[in-house]
Backbone bond lengths (Angstrom), bond angles and torsions (degrees), N, CA, C in turn:
res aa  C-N    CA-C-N  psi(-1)  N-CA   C-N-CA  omega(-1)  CA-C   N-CA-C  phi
1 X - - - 1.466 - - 1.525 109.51 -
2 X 0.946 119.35 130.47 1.723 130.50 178.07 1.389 105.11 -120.27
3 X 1.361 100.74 132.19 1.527 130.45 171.50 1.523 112.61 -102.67
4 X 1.663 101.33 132.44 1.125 113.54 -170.78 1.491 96.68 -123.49
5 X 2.069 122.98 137.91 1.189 109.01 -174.19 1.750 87.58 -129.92
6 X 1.376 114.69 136.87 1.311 115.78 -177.47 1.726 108.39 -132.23
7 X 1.463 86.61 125.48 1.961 97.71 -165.33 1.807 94.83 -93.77
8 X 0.938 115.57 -34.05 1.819 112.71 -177.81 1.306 137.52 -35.04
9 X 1.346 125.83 2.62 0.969 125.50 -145.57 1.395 103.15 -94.58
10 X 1.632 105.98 130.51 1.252 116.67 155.08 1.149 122.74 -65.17
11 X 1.447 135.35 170.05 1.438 147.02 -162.93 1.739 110.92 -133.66
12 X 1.345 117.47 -49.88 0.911 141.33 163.69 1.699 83.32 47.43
13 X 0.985 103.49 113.60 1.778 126.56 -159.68 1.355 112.69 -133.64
14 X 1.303 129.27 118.69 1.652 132.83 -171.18 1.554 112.54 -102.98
15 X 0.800 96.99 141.14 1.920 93.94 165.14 1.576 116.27 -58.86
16 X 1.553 93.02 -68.24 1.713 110.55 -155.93 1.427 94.42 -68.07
17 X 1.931 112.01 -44.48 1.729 105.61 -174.61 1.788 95.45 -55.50
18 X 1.289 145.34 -72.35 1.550 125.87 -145.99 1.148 93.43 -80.90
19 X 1.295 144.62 33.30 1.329 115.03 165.14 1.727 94.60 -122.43
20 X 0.751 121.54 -42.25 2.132 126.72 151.29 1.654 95.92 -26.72
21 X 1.799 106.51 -76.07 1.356 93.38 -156.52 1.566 112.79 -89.43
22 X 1.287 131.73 29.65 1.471 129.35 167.60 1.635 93.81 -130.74
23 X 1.698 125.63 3.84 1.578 83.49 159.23 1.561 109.79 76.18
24 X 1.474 122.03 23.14 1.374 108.81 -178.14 1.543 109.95 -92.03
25 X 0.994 117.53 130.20 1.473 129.78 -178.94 1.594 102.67 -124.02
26 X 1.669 107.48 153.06 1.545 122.78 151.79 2.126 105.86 75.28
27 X 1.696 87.96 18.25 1.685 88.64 169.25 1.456 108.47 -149.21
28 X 1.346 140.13 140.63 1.367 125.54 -124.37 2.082 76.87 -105.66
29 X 1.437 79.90 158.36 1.487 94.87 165.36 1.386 121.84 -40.73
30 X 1.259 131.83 -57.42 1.392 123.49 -174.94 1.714 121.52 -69.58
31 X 1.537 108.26 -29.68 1.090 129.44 172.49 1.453 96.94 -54.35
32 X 1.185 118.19 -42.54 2.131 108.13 -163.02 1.002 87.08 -95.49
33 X 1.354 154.41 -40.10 1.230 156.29 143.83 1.777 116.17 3.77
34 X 0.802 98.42 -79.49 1.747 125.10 169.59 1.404 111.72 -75.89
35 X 1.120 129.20 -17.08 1.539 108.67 152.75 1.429 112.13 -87.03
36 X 1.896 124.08 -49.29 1.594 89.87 144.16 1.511 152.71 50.51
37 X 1.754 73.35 -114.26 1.018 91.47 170.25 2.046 131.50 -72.71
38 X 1.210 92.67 -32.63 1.728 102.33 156.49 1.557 120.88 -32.20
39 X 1.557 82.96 -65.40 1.665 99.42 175.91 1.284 112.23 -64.58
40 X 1.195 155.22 -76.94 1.494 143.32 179.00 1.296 112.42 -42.13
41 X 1.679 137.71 -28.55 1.130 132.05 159.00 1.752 122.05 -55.10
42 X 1.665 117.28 -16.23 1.072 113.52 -152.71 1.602 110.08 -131.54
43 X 1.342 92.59 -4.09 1.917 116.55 170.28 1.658 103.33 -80.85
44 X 1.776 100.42 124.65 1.199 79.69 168.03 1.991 76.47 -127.46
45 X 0.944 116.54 117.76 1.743 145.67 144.65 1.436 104.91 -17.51
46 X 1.526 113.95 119.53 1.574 94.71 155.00 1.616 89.27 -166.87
47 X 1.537 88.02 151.14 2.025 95.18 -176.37 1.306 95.80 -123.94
48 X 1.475 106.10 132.29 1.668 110.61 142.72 1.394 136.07 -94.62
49 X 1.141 136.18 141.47 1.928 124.89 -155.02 1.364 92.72 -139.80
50 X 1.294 110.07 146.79 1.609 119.86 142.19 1.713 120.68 -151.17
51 X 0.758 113.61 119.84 1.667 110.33 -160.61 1.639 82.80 -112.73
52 X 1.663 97.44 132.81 1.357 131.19 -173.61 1.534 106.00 -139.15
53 X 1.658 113.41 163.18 1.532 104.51 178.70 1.970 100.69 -128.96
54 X 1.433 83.99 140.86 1.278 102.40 158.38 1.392 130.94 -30.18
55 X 1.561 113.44 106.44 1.835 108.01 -165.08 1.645 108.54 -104.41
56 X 1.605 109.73 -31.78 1.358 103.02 178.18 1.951 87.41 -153.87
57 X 1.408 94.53 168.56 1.775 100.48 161.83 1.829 98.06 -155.29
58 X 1.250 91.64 128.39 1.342 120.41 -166.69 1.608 114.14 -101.28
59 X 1.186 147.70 76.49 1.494 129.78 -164.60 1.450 108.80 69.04
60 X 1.492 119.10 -111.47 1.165 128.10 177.19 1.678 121.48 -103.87
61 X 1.099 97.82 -28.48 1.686 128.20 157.90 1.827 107.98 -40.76
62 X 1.447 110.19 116.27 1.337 134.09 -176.12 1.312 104.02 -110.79
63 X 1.130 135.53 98.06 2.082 132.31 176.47 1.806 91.47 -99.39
64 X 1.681 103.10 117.33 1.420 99.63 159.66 1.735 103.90 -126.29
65 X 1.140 106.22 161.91 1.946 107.94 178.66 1.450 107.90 -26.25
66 X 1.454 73.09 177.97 1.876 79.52 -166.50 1.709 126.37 77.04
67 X 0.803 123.24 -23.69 1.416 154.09 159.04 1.897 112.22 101.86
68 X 1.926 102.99 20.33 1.101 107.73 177.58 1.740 131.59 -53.97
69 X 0.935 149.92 -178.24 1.107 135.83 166.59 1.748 110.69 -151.55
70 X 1.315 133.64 85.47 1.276 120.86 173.30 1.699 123.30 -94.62
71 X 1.756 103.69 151.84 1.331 114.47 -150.86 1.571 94.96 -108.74
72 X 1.600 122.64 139.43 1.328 112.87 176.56 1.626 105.14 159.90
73 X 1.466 100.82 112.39 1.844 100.84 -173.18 1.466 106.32 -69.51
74 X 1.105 131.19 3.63 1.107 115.77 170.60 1.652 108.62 -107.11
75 X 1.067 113.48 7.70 1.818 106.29 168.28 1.396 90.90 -105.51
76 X 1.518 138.34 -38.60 1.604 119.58 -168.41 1.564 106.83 -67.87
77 X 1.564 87.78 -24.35 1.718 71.68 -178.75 1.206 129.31 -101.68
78 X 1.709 119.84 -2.65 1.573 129.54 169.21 1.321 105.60 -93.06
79 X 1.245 139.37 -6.83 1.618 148.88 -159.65 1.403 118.27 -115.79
80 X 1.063 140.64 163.05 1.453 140.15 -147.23 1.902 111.65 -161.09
81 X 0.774 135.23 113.68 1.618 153.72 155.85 1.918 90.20 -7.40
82 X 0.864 136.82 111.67 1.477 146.92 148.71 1.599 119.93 107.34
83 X 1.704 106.11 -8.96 1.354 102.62 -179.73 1.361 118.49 -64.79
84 X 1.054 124.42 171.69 1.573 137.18 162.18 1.719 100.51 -77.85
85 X 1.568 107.37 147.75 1.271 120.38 152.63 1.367 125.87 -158.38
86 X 1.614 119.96 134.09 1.503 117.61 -158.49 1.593 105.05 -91.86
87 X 1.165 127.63 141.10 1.697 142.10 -161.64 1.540 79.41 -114.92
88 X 1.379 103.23 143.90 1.605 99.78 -178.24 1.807 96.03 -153.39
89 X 1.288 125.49 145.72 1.360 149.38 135.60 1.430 122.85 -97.45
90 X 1.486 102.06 108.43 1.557 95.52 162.41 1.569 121.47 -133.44
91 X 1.548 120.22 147.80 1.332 127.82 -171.56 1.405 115.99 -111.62
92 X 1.738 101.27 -178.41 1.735 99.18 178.84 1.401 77.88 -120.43
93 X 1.473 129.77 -3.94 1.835 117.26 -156.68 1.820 111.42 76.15
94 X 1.193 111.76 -166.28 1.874 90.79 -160.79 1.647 79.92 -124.26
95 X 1.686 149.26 25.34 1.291 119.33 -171.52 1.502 84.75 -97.55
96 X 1.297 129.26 -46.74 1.611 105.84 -178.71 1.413 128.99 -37.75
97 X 1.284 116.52 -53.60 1.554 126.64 175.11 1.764 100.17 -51.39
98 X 1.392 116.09 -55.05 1.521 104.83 -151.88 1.861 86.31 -64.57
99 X 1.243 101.82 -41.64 1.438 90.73 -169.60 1.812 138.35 -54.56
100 X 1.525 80.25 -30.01 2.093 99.39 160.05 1.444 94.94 -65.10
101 X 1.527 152.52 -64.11 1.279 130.56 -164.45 1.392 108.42 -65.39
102 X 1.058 120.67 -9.92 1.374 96.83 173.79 1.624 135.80 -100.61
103 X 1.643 98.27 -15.82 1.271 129.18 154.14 1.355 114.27 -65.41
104 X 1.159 133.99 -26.36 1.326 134.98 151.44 1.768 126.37 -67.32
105 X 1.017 104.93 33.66 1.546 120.95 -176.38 1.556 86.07 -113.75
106 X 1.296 95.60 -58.66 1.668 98.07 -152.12 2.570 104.07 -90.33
107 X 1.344 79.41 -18.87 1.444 84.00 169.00 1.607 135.01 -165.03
108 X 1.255 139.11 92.39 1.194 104.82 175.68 1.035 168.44 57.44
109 X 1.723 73.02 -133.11 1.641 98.60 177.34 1.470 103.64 -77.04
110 X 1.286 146.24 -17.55 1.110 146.34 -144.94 2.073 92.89 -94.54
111 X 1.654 81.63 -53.51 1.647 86.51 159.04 1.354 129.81 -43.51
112 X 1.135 106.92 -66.32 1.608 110.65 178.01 1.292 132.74 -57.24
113 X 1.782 95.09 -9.34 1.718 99.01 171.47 1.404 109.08 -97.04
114 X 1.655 120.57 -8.92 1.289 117.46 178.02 1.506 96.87 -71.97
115 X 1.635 119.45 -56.94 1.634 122.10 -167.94 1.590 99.22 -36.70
116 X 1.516 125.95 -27.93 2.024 109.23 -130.76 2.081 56.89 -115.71
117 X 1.211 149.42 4.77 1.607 115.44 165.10 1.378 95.15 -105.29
118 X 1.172 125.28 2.65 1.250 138.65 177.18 1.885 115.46 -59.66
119 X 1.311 77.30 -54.71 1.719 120.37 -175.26 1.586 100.31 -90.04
120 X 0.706 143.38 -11.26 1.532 150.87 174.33 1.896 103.34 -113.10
121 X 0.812 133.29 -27.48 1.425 112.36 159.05 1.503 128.63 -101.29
122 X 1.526 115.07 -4.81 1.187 145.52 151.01 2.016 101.32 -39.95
123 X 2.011 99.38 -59.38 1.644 78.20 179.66 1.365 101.63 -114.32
124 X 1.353 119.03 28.86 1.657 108.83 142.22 1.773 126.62 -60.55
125 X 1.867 93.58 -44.05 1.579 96.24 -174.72 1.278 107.09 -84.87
126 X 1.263 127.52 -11.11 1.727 122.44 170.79 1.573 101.69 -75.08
127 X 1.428 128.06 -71.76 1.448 105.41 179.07 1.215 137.69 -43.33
128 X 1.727 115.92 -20.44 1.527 110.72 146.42 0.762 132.82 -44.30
129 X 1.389 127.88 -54.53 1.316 147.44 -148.16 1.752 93.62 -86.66
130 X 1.652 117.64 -52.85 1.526 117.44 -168.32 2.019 90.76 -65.06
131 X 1.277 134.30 -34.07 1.509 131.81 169.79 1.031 104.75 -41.69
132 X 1.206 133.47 -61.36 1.701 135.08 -166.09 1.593 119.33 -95.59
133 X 1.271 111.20 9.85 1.414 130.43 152.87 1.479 106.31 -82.12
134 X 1.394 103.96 -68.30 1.639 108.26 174.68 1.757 119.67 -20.85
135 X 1.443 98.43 -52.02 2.041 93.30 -158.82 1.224 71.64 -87.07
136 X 1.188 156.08 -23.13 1.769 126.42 -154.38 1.582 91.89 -81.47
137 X 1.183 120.54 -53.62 1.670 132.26 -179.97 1.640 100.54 -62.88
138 X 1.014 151.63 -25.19 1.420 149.53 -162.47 1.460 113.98 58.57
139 X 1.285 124.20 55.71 1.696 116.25 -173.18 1.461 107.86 167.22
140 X 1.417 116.27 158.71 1.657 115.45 177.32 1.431 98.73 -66.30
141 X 1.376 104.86 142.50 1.518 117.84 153.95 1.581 106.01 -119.50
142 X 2.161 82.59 160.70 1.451 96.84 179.49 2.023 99.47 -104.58
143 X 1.128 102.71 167.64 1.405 120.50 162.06 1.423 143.45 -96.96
144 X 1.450 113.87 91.48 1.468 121.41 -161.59 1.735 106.66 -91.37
145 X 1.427 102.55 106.91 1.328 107.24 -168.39 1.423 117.35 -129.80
146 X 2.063 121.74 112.17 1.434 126.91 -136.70 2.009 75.50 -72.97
147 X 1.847 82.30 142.41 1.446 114.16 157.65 2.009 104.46 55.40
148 X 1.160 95.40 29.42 1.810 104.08 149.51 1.587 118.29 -95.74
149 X 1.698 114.48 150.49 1.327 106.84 -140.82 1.281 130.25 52.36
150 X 1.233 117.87 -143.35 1.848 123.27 -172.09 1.263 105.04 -88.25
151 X 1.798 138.14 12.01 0.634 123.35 162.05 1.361 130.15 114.02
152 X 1.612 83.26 -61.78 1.611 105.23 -177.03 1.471 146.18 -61.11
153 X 1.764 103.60 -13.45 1.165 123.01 173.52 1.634 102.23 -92.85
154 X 0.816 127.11 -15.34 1.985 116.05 170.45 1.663 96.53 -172.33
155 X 1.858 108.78 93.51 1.326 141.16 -159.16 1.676 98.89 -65.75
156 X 1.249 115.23 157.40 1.349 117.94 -167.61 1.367 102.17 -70.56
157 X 1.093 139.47 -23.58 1.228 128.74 -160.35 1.604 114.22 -114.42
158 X 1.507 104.61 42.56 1.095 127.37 164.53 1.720 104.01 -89.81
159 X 1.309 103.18 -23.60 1.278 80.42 174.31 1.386 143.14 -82.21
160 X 1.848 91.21 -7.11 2.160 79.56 163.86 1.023 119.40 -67.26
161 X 1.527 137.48 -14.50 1.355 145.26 158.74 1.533 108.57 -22.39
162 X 1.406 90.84 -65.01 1.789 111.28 -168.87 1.240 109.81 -64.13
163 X 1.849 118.45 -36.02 1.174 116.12 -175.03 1.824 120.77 -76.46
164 X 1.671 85.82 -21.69 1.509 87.27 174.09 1.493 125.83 -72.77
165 X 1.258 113.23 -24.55 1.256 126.62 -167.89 1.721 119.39 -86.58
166 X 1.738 103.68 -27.81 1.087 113.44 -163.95 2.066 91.08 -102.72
167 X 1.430 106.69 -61.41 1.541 115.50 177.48 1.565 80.30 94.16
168 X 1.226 133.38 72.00 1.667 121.08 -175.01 2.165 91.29 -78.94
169 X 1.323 122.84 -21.67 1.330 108.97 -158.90 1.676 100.91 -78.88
170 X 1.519 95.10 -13.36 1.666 78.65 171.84 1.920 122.32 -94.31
171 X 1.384 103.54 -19.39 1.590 109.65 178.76 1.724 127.50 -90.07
172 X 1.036 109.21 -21.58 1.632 143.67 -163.46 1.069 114.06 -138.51
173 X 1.256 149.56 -3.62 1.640 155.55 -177.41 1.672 113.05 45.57
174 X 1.768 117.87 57.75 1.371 120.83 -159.06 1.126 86.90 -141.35
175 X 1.206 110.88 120.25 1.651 130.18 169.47 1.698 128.28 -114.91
176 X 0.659 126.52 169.03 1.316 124.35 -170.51 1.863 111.37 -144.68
177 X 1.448 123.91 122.08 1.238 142.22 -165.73 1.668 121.46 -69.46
178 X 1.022 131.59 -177.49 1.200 122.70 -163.14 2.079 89.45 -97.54
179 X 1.299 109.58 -35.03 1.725 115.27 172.33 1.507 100.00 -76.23
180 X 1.377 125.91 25.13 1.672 124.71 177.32 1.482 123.00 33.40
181 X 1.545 102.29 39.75 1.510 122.09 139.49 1.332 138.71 -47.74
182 X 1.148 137.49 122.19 1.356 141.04 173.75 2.036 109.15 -68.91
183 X 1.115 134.46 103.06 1.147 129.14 161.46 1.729 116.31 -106.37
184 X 1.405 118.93 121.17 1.373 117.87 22.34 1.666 81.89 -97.52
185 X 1.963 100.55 170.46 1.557 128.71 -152.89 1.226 108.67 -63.41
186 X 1.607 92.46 -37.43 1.632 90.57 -161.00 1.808 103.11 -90.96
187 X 1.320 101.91 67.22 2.049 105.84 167.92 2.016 105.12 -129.92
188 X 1.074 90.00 164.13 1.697 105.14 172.39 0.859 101.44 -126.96
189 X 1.955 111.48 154.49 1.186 119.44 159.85 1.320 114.26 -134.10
190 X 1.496 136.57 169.90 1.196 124.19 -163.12 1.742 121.69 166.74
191 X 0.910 137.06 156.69 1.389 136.04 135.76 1.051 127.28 -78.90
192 X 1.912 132.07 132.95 1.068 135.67 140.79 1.664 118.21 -83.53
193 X 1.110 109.29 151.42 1.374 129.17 -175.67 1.543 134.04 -170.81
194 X 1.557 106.49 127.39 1.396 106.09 -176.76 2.200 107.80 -45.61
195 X 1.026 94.96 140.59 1.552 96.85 163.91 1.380 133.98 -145.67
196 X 1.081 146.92 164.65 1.356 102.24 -156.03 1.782 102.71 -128.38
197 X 1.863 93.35 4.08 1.463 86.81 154.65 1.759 89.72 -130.78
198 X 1.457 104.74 157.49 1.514 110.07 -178.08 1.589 104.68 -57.23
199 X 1.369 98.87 159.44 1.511 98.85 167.79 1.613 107.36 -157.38
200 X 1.303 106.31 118.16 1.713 126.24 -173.95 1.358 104.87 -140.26
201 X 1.665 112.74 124.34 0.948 147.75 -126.28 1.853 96.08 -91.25
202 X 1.542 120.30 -45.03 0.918 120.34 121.04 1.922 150.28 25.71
203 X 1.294 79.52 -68.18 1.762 86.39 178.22 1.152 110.61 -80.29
204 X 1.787 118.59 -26.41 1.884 107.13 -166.04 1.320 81.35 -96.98
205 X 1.039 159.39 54.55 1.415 140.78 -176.95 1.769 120.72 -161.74
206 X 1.681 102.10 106.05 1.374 97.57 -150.28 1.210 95.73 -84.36
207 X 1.479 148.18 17.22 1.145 135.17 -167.71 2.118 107.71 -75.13
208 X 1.531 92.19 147.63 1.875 102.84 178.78 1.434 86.94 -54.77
209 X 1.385 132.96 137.79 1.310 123.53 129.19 1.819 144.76 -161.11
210 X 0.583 95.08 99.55 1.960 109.65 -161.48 1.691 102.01 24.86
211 X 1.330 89.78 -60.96 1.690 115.09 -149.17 1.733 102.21 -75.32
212 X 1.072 127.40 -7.87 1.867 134.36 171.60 1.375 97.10 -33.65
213 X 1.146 109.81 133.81 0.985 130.17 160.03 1.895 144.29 -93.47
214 X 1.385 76.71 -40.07 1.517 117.31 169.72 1.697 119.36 -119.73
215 X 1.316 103.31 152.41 1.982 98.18 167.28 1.555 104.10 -94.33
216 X 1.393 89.02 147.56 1.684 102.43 175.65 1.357 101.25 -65.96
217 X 1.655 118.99 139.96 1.265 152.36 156.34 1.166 122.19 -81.03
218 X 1.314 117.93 -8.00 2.055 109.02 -165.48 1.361 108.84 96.80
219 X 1.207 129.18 174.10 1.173 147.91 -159.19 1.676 110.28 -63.41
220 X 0.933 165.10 143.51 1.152 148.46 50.67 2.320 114.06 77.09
221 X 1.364 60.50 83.83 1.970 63.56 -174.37 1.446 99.90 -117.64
222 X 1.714 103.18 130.41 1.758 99.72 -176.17 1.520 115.55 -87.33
223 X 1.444 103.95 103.12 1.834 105.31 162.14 1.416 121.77 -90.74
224 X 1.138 115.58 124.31 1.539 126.67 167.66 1.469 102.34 -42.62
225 X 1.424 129.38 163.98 1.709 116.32 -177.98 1.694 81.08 -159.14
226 X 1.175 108.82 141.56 1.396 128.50 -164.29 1.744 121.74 -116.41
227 X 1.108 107.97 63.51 1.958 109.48 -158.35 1.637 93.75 -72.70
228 X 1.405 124.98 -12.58 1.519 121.03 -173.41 1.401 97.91 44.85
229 X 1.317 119.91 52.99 1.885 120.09 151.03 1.624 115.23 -79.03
């Protein structure tokens, strides 16, 4: 298994898009503006990868190289016997976060708009990263990410899986807690993978929440999905 760690990442960061999609109210345009800009000054981006293939799937049970094995009805049932799939960590580094606590001395809300560009370039540098997964795989991929939504379709604690496989605290400085926390906060972890129906975490999951992406559909129905890899 080979690990690939890529620091390049653009951000390519909007005004009007994070302030649409975080919902910022009650702080004037230039003000979010200029924190912003804080935040892209204070992200530093970094991915860890290893794309491995699918050796067996057992029930709910996923065995890929390495002799890993991840558990989750929603990968046995979007996933397929021989494909490739990329395991990914990605960070902002910890000065953004420390820097919202300290802006939270002096404000808030001012804070809380650093956390939500925090969280907004968090999935700027993942959709990079899922872009350049894409052409290597030849096809859209979805994002399988432990304990998004309710959880229950790929459980949070899939991610020591990821952590074992990848070791992100030694390449990327990203660790993960004994309550299976990401430190520092602002990182993801996850699988990308061709699928051959989308899958966003999102749709089974009726919870209110800013960041939806998708509308909930109802429950969670298992289809076999057929990529013929």
């Amino acid at each position: 298994m080979q690990l690939e760690i890529i620091e390049d990442i653009p951000l390519n960061a909007d005004l009007k898009e994070f302030i649409n999609l975080k919902k910022i109210r009650g702080v004037s345009e230039d003000e979010v503006k200029r924190i912003l800009e804080t935040g892209l000054a204070l992200a530093k981006p970094r991915a860890l990868l290893a794309t491995v293939n699918i050796e067996k799937i057992n029930g709910v049970q996923v065995y890929v190289e390495g002799g890993y094995v991840f558990e989750g009805k929603i990968l046995s049932s979007r996933l397929n016997v021989g494909q490739p799939i990329t395991v990914y960590v990605i960070t902002l580094g910890e000065e953004l976060e420390k820097a919202a606590s300290e802006l939270a001395k002096e404000s808030v809300v001012k804070a809380y708009v650093l956390e939500s560009v925090g969280d907004y370039l968090l999935f700027k540098a993942r959709e990079h990263v899922k872009g350049l997964v894409e052409k290597r795989l030849g096809g859209t991929v979805s994002s399988f990410a432990p304990g998004t939504g309710k959880g229950e379709l790929f459980d949070l604690r899939q991610q020591e899986v990821i952590f074992r496989m990848l070791e992100p605290w030694k390449h990327i400085g990203v660790s993960l807690t004994s309550s299976l926390l990401m430190v520092p906060r602002k990182s993801s972890s996850g699988i990308f993978a061709l699928s051959a129906e989308e899958y966003v975490a999102c749709m089974y999951c009726p919870r209110k929440c800013e960041s939806r992406r998708r509308p909930f559909v109802g429950n969670f129905r298992e289809v076999k999905c057929d990529l013929h890899v």
